[in-house]
C-alpha positions in Angstrom: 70.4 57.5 13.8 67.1 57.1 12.9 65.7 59.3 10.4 61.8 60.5 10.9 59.8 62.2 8.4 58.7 65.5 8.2 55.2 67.1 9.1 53.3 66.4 6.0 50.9 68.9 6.0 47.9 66.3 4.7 45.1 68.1 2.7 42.6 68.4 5.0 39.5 65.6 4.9 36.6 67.1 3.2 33.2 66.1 1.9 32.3 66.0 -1.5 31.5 69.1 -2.9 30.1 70.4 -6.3 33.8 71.7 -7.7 34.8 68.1 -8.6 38.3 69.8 -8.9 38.8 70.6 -5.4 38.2 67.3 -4.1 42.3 66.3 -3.7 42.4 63.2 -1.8 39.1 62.9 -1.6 36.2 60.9 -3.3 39.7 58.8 -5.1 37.4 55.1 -4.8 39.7 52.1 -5.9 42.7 54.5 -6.7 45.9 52.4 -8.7 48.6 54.1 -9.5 51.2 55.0 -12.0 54.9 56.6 -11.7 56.1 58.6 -15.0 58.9 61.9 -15.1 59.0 61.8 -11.4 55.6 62.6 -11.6 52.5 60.2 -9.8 49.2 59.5 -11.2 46.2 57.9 -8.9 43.3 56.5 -11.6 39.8 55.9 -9.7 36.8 55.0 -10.5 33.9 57.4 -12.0 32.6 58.8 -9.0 29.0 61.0 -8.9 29.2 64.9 -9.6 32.4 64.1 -11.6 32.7 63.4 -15.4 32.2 60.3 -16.8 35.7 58.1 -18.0 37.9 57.6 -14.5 39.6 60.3 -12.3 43.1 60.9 -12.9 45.1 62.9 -9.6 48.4 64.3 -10.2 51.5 64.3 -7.1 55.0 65.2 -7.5 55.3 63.5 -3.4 52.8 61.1 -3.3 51.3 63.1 -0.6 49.1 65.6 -1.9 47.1 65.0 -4.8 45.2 67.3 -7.3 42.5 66.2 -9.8 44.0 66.7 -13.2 41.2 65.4 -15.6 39.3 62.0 -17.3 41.1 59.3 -19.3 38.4 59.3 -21.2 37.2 62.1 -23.6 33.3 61.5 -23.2 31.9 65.0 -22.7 28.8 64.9 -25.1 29.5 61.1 -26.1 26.8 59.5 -24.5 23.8 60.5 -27.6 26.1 58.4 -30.1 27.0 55.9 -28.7 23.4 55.6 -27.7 22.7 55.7 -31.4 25.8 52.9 -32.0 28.3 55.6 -33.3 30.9 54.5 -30.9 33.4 52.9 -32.6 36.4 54.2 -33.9 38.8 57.0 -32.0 36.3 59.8 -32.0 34.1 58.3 -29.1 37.2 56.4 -27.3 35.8 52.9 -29.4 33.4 52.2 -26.3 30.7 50.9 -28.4 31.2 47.1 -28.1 32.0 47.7 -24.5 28.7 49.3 -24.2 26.4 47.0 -26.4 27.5 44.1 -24.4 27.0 46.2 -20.5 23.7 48.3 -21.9 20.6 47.2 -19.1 17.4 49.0 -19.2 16.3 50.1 -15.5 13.5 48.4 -16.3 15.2 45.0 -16.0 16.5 45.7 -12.3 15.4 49.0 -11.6 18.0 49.9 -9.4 22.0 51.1 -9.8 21.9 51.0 -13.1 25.4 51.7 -14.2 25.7 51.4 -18.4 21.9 52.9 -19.6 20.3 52.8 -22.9 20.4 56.7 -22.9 24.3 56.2 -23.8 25.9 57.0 -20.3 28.3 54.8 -18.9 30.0 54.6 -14.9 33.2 53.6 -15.1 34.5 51.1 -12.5 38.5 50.1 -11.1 41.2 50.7 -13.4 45.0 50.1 -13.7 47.0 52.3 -16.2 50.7 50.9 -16.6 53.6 51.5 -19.3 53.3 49.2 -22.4 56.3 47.9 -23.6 55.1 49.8 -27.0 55.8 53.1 -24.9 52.2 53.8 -24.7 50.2 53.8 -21.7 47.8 50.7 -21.5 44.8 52.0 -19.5 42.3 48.4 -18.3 38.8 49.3 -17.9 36.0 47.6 -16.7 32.6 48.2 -17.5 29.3 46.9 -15.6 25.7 46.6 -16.8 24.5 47.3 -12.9 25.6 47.2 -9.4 25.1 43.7 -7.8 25.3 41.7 -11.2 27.8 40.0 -13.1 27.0 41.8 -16.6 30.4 43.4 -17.2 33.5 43.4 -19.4 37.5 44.5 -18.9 39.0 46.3 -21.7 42.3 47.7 -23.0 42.9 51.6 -23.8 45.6 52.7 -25.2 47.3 57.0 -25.1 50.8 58.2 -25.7 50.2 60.3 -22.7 49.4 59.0 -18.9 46.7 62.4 -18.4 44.6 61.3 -20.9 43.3 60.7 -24.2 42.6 57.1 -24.1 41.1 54.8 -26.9 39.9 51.7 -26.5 41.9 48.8 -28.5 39.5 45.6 -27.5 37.3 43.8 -25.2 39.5 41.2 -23.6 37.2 39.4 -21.4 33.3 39.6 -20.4 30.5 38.1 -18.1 27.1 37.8 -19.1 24.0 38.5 -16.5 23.7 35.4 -13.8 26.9 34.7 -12.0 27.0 31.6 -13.7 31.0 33.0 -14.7 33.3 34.9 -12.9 32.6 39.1 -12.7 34.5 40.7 -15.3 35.7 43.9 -13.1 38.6 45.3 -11.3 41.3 44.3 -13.7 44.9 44.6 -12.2 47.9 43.6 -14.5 51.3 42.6 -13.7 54.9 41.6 -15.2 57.3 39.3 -13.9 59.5 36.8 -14.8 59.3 37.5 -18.7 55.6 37.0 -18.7 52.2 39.4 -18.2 49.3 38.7 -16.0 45.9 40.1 -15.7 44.1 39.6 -12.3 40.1 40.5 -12.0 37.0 39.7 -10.6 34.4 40.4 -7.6 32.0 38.2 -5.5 30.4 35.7 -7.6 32.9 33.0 -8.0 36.4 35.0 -7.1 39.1 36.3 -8.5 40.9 34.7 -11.8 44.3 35.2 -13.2 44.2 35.6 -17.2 47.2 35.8 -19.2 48.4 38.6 -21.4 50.7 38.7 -24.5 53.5 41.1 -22.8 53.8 42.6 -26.5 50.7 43.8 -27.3 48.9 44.2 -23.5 46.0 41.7 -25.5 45.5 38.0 -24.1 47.7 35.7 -25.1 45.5 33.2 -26.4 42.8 35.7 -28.5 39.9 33.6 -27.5 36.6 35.2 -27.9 33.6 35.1 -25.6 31.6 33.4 -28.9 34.1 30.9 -28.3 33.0 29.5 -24.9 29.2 30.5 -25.2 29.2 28.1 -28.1 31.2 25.1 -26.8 34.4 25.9 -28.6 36.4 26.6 -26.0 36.5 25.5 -21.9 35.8 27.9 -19.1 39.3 27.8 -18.1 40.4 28.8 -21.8 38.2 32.0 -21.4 38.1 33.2 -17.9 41.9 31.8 -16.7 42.8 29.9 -13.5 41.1 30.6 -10.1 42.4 32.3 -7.5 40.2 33.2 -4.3 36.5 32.5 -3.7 33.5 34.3 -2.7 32.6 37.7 -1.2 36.3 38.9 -2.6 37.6 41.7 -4.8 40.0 44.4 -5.9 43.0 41.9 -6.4 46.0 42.9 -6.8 49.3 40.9 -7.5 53.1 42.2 -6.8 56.0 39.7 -7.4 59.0 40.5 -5.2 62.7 38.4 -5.6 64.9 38.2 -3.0 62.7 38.7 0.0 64.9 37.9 3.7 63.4 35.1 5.2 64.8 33.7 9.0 64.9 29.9 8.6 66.9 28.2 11.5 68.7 31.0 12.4 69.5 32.0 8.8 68.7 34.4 6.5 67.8 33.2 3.0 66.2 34.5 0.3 63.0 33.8 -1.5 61.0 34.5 -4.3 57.1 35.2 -3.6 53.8 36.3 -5.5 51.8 38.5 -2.9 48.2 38.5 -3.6 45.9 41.4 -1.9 42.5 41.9 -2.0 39.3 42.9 -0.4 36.8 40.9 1.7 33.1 41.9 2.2 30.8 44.5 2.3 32.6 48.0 0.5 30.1 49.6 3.0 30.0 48.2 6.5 32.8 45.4 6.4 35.7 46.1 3.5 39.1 44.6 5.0 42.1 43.6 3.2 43.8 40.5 3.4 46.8 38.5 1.7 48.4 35.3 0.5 51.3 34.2 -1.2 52.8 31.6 -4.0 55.8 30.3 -5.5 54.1 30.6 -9.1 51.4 33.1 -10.4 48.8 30.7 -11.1 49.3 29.8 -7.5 47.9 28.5 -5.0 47.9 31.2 -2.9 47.8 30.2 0.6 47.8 32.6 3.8 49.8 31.5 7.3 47.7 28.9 7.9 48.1 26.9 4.7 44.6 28.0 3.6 43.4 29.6 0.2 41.7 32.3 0.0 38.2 32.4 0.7 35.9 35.1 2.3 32.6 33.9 3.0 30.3 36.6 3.5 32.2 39.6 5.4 34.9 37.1 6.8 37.2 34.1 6.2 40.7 33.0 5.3 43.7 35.2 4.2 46.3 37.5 6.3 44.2 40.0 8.0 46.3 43.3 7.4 44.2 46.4 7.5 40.3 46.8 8.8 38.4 49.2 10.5 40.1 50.9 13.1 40.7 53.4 15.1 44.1 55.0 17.5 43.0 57.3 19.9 42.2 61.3 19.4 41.9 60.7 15.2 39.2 59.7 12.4 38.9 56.5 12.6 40.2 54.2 9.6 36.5 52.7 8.4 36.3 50.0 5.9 39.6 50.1 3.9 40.3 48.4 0.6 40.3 47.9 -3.0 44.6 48.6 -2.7 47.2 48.6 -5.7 50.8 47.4 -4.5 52.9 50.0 -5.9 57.1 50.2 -5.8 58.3 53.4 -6.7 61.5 54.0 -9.1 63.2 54.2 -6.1 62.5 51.5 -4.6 59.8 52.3 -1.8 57.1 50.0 -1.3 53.5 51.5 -1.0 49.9 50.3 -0.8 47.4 52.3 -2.5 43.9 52.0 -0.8 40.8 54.3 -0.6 39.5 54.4 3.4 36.1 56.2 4.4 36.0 57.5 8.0 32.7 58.4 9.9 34.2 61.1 11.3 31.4 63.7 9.3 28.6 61.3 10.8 30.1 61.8 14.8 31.0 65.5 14.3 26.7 65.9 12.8 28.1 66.9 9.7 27.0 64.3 7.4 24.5 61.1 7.8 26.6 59.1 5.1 30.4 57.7 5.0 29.7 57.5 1.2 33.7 59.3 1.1 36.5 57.1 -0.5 39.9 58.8 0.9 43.3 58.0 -1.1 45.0 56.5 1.8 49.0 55.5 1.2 50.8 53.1 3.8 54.4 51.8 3.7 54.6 47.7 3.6 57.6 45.8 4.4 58.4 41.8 4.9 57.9 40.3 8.2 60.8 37.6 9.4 58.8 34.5 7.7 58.9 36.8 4.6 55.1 38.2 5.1 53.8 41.2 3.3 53.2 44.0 6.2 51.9 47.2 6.0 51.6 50.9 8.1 48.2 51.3 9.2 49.5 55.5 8.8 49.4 57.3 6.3 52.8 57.7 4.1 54.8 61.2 4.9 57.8 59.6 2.9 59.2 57.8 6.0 61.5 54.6 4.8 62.0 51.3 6.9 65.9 51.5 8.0 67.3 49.7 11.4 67.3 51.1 14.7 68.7 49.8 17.9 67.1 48.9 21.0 68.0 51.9 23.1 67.0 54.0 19.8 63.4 52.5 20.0 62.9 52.6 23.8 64.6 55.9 24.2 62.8 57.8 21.8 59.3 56.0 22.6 59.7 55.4 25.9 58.3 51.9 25.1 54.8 53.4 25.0 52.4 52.5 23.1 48.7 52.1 21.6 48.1 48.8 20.5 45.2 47.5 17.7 45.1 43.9 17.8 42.4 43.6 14.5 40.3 40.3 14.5 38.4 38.3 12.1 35.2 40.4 13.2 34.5 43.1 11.1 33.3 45.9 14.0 36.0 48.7 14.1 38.8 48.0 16.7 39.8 50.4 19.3 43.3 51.0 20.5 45.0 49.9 23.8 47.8 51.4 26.1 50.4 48.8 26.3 54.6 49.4 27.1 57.1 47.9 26.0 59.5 47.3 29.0 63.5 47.4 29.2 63.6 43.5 30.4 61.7 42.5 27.5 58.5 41.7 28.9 54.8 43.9 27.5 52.8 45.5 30.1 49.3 47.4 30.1 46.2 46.3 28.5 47.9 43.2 27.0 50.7 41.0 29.0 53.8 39.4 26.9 57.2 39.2 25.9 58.9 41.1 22.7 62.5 41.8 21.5 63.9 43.4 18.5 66.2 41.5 16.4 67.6 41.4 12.8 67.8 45.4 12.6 64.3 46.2 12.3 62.2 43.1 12.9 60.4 42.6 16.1 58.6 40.0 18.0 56.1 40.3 20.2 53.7 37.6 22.5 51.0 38.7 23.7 46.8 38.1 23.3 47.4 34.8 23.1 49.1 34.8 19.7 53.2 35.3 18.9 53.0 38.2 16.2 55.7 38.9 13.7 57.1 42.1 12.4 58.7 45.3 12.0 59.1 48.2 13.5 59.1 51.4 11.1 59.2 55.1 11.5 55.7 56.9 11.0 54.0 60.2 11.0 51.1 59.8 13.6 48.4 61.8 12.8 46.6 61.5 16.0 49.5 62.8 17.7 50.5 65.1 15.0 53.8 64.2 15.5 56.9 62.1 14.4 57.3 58.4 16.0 57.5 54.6 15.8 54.8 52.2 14.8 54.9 48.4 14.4 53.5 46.1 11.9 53.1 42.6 12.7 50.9 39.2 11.5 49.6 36.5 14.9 51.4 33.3 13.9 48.4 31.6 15.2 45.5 34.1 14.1 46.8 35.6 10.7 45.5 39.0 12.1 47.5 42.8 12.4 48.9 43.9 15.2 49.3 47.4 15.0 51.0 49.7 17.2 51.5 53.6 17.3 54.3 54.9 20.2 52.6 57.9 22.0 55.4 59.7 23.1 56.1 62.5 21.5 59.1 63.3 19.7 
């Protein structure tokens, strides 16, 4: 029998407000998370009208979060390490962070991020367990928004709420986009070794890696190495991932994965690689390849790397802007941590604005980054999959046919996202007892394997699962499907509309 989750109870969407406190959910931008003592921890980047050094959140259910305080101590920093006394514990040893990302507004005169008055904005972290029972807190550091001047570094605190000092630079990008964009660090383990993924626009994302012991690079080249010849790019920077208008990567590696091949199931060994393409405003999507290795390549569907050129381009499409009927739409998701619980349940982290506030007159800006969590899953060809709804602490189990069309009635709305970046409306389609797809969309589909399904419709033959859901639009319990085109590399997603 299939076992649905629970009403929720989701905190309300809000806009920001002055109590930075209150916010919950909201204003979480590039949330990565952390499990510790059966407690969950969501860091974010600085965000205006709260303190400066990274949001921390706090959940006990993954589902409701409450701010809990910065990782960095900075109230009243910012006059000394103006004045260069920001080394050492006291001021989190920022300064050398700062000195390299320091840009005077008059050089760009716009979004300046790291000022010569001392303050700082904080962008994309990822805290994560150390194998020195700390907690090893990656930071990034820009000069301005739009430019390549920036730096990751490694904090260290023997708490997960706080208290962070910075241990050393590990790798920076100097004005020009001449190297890659030292931001949005995500690490990783597997396989005995440690991993550092970052960059953003420019020239892509890179892979870097780290001395498992110490959290530090393995190699401890120094940026005076390469800018004086000692060393070669690769040395300094890593291997290359993806290219162009891409960010926020994010690397999980997953053993044993079900894969269908000639009628049998086998298993595999994958490196998923997420990320997000285009504008964070208008056109934010996120998209997905895989590899044998974790230098890659990392190649989508098709048999193509990852490339977004401009607001669109290669990779598994697997969540844009959308919208189901009757509910705020989903607008520009992205920036996602891949996160597997200690017991086992596989989440994506994302932030998502809506323009709900805009339609309802309430607001004239977007400019709201929601923590948004959606269950993934593998498809049959052992692709990564994800709920485009929110997490209620629903798991992926079998079901039966009857079980699906009885409780769903085999109806349906149906999101079939495209390589566009416009947000994509919902369908009514059914899925019928004799196996063919009526509505909106014509096909086939059938349900095989326990949970995976199949469906052929739009011109493409898409491949997935089917998962229970809580579907907030409907404010009820029911069925949606997650599934990639074979042909297209897009989502289809699919909600059931009748009510359980």
């Amino acid at each position: 029998m299939v076992k649905f989750p629970k009403n929720p109870k989701f905190n309300p969407l809000q806009m920001r407000t002055p109590d930075y406190t209150s916010w919950q959910e909201g204003c979480a931008h590039d949330p990565s998370l952390l499990e510790w003592e059966g407690e969950y921890y969501a860091f974010s980047t600085d965000t205006f009208g709260a303190p400066c050094g990274y949001q921390i959140r706090k959940s006990s259910d993954l589902l409701h979060w409450n701010y809990l305080g910065s990782a960095f101590d900075l109230e009243g920093a910012a006059a000394h390490i103006k004045r260069g006394e920001g080394t050492g514990g006291r001021y989190c040893n920022l300064q050398e962070a700062f000195d390299w990302c320091v840009t005077s507004p008059r050089e760009v005169g716009y979004g300046v991020c790291t000022r010569p008055d001392g303050g700082m904005a904080f962008w994309a972290p990822h805290c994560v367990r150390g194998t020195d029972d700390k907690f090893w807190l990656y930071y990034c550091l820009t000069g301005y928004f739009g430019g390549s001047k920036s730096c990751i570094g490694l904090a260290k605190s023997d708490r997960p709420d706080g208290g962070f000092v910075s241990e050393e630079v590990l790798v920076k990008s100097p004005a020009g986009w001449r190297t890659p964009n030292c931001i949005d660090p995500q690490v990783f383990f597997a396989e005995g070794r440690m991993f550092l993924i970052y960059g953003s626009f420019g020239l892509g994302l890179y892979l870097l890696e780290l001395d498992p012991a110490t959290g530090k690079r393995k190699i401890p080249h120094l940026y005076a190495d390469f800018d004086q010849n000692r060393i070669s790019f690769e040395d300094y920077y890593g291997v290359h991932l993806a290219s162009g208008s891409v960010e926020g990567g994010v690397i999980r590696y997953h053993s044993g994965v079900p894969v269908l091949e000639n009628g049998t199931w086998v298993k595999k060994n994958y490196y998923y690689l997420m990320c997000s393409y285009g504008s964070l405003s208008s056109a934010y999507n996120m998209r997905c390849g895989r590899s044998g290795k974790p230098e890659g390549p990392y190649l989508d569907l098709n048999g193509n790397p990852l490339v977004c050129s401009t607001d669109i381009g290669t990779g598994n499409k697997l969540l844009g802007s959308l919208k189901f009927e009757d509910t705020a739409d989903f607008y520009c998701p992205g920036h996602n941590d891949i996160f597997v619980t200690s017991c086992g349940t596989q989440l994506i982290s994302y932030h998502c604005r809506t323009n709900y506030f805009i339609e309802k007159g309430l607001s004239r800006s977007n400019n709201f980054h929601y923590l948004y969590l959606g269950l993934y899953d593998f498809n049959a060809e052992g692709w990564l999959v994800m709920s485009a709804n929110r997490y209620a602490g629903e798991e992926v189990q079998d079901l039966t046919e009857e079980e699906l069309l009885g409780i769903s009635a085999g109806r349906f709305e149906a999101i079939f996202l495209e390589q566009g970046t416009d947000t994509v409306n919902s369908v009514r389609v059914k899925l019928e007892r004799d196996g063919t797809l009526s509505g909106a969309k014509r096909g086939t589909w059938r349900l095989f394997g326990g949970h995976y399904i199949e469906i052929e419709a739009n011109g493409d033959t898409f491949s997935g699962v089917v998962m229970p859901a809580w579907l907030q639009n409907q404010n009820a319990a029911g069925f949606t499907i997650t599934a990639l085109g074979r042909r297209s590399g897009m989502a289809l997603h699919m909600n059931s509309t009748n009510k359980i």
